[in-house]
C-alpha positions, -999 to +999 in steps of 0.1 A: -128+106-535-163+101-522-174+063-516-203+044-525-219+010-519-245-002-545-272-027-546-285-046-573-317-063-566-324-092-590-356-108-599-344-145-588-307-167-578-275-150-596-241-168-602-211-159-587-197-164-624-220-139-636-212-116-609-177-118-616-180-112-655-199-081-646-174-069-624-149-074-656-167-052-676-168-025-653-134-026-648-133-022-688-152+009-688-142+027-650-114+045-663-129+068-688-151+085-657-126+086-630-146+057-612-128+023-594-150-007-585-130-021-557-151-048-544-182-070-546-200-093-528-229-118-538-261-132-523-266-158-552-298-173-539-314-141-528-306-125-563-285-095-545-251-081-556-233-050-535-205-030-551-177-009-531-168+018-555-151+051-553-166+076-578-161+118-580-201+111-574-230+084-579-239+095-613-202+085-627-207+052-608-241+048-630-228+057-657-204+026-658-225-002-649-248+012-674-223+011-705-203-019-691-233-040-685-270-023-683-272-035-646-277-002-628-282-003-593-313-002-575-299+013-549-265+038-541-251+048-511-227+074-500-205+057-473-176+058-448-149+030-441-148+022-410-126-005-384 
């Protein structure tokens, strides 16, 4: 399954906390489109948040952060793992 790294780019500072209860409701909704959030990582002060997620394609991976949270991404990436 194709992998994708998204960026959220915030208006000001964002919580870890916040982040995390995000991430939560993705989880919630990821199943119904075939999409896993695997990962996350947070800039608080700089108001940026990154998600690993395999999705059949970037419009599934929308999709969830939309109905999970509204916080679609600025930004989505198709990417590859590397060592």
């Amino acid at each position: 399954m194709p992998l994708f790294m998204d960026v959220h780019s915030l208006d000001g500072p964002v919580t870890a906390a916040d982040v995390a209860a995000a991430h939560a409701a993705d989880l919630a909704h990821q199943d119904a489109y075939d999409v896993h959030y695997l990962r996350y990582w947070v800039d608080e002060g700089g108001g940026k948040i990154f998600c690993l997620v395999d999705a059949p394609d970037s419009e599934a991976a929308i999709t969830v952060h939309r109905e999970a949270h509204g916080l679609v991404a600025d930004e989505i990436h198709l990417v590859s793992e590397g060592a």
